[in-house]
C-alpha angles and dihedrals in degrees: 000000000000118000122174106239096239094058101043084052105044088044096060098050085053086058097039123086123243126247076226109064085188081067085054099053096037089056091043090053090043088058086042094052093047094042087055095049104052083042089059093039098052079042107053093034087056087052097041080051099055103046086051078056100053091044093059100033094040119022099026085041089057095039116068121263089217135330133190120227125210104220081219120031124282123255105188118009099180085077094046097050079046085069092046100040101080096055105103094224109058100084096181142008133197139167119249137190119187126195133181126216157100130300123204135192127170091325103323119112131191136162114238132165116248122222124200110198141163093240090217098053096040092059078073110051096034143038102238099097088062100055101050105152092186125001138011129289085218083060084096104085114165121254085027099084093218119158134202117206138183130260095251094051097044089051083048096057098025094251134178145176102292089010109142108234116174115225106220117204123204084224104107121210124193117244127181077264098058133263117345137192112235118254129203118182112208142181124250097231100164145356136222148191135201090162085231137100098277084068086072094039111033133090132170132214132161107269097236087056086052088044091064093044097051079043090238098114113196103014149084141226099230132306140276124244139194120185138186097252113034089191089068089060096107085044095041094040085053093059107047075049096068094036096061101045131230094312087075132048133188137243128183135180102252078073089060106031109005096111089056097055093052092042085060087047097046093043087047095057093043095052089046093050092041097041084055093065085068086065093048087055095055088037082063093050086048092059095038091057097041088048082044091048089046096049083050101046089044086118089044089055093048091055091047085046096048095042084059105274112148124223090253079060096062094037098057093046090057092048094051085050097053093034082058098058090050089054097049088053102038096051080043095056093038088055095046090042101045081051092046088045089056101033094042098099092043094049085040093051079044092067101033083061105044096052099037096232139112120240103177108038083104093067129070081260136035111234147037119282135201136183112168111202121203090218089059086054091048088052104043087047094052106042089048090054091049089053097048082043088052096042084058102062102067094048087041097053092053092055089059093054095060112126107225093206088052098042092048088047100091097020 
């Protein structure tokens, strides 16, 4: 069978073992560190990439898009949604009234954000509906005082479906014993879970239940709105600014989370810079082993010279050697870190599991999330190829300068 020269040669000093077992060592960590670093990178890039996911699926699918507040409540906000309806990117509306206040439940007490909506048009604009753990979103029906809350805050009172929990506002009335919060007692109708922050935040009410609470029966304080683009929020927000008039303003999430979002980025892109540099380090050893191998095989080299081989020759059989290595490293580390990248919120809930603690509750969600993209991979492959080629060709070039006369001097 026909092998190039080149190739048969530089293979088989890449199988055969060294004189100089140090060689050995230096070229099997240089395929260990490359093989670690393109593992850490495809790692760390899957999970930058899921939580960038989760931002904009979960927490961005719960919080509004953009929503449009009357600076004094809205009557009717049929009409109102009528002069939005017609712009294309607005792809749902719906009315919102939000509350702040306290819920209690046989001693416990937590703060939570209370959120009147109409259940059929809020399907629409969030994601809640989707993510009912017990119970139905269309459960709120006005007059009926139900309540839907999320995961975290149930686990935090102790609630579950029919549970009483009262509803405590910061407006104070005055009562013959003196000045009183105002209490609301409601029934839990549904729970859901986003497994995010808003689990331990949110609560839903109908909004004319939250109308009469704010004492503003039969209105609404704006309206929620999801677009088709939820990065053209700030352009889109200062449109519909400019179209109502100075009774309405405008609100959008990069308000609320955009610094969030461009922290991920930004964290993204300086993992990825930083994790590199343990690439560049392999690609060294790489050039340290294949300088260490030359300086070894110079009466190798002299032989090969002297049998008719061209500098172009040697070169290229050193290159193929220490291509090789990188390849090795390189189709090693894609494989560990394209596991690590699927498996990493299972070994994480593992974990999280075997040793009863929580490792993410600090984070706007809390797990650990992967997507692994296959253009990452691409990149990462390539780039690190790239890198083990280019480590070759100094090494390589030295090779081809070897004198045969002077090498076989002292042979």
């Amino acid at each position: 069978m026909f092998r190039p020269l080149s190739f048969y040669v530089g293979l088989r000093y890449t199988g055969a073992r060294a004189r100089n077992s140090f060689i050995s060592v230096i070229t099997l960590i240089s395929a260990l560190g490359l093989m670690l670093g393109v593992a850490v990178l495809i790692t760390v890039l899957s999970v930058m990439n899921g939580f960038d996911r989760e931002l904009q699926t979960r927490i961005l699918g719960m919080v509004t898009h953009l929503s449009v507040h009357g600076r004094e409540p809205v009557d009717d906000w049929h009409q109102l949604a009528q002069r939005l309806d017609h712009h294309n990117e607005i792809k749902a509306i719906s009315p919102f009234v939000q509350l702040e206040g306290m819920l209690t439940h046989r001693g416990e007490v937590a703060g939570a954000l209370i959120n009147g909506i109409e259940p059929e048009s809020e399907r629409k604009v969030s994601i809640v509906g989707d993510y009912m753990e017990q119970g139905e979103l269309e459960s709120l029906a006005p007059g009926e005082f139900g309540m839907v809350v999320g995961y975290g805050l149930a686990r935090r009172l102790g609630l579950s479906m029919g549970d009483k929990v009262t509803l405590v506002l910061p407006e104070a009335t005055i009562s013959p014993a003196g000045v009183m919060p105002r209490f609301k007692r409601f029934t839990v109708t549904g729970i859901f879970r986003v497994r995010a922050e808003v689990d331990s935040l949110y609560a839903y009410v109908n909004v004319d239940d939250a109308a009469k609470l704010a004492r503003q029966a039969g209105t609404v304080q704006g309206l929620r709105l999801r677009l088709d683009d939820l990065f053209s929020a700030p352009s889109v927000g200062w449109k519909l600014q400019r179209e109502l008039g100075p009774g309405y303003y405008t609100s959008d999430w990069t308000r609320t989370h955009g610094n969030l979002f461009q922290a991920i980025k930004m964290e993204k892109t300086m993992m990825t810079l930083l994790l590199s540099f343990i690439v560049a380090v392999a690609a060294f050893n790489i050039i340290s082993s294949q300088v260490m191998l030359v300086t070894e095989k110079r009466g190798n080299i002299a032989v090969l010279r002297t049998l008719g081989a061209s500098p172009g020759t040697i070169m290229r059989i050193f290159m193929v050697q220490g291509t090789l290595i990188g390849v090795a490293g390189t189709l090693l580390g894609t494989l560990l870190g394209v596991l690590l990248a699927t498996n990493i919120s299972n070994l994480a809930e593992w974990i999280e599991t075997t040793f009863n603690t929580r490792l993410f509750d600090a984070y706007f969600v809390n797990y650990l999330p992967s997507e692994l993209q296959w253009s990452d991979v691409i990149t990462i492959v390539s780039i690190a190829l790239f890198i083990s080629f280019a480590a070759t060709l100094y090494p390589s070039w030295r090779a081809s300068r070897v004198q045969p006369a002077e090498a076989l001097r002292y042979e």
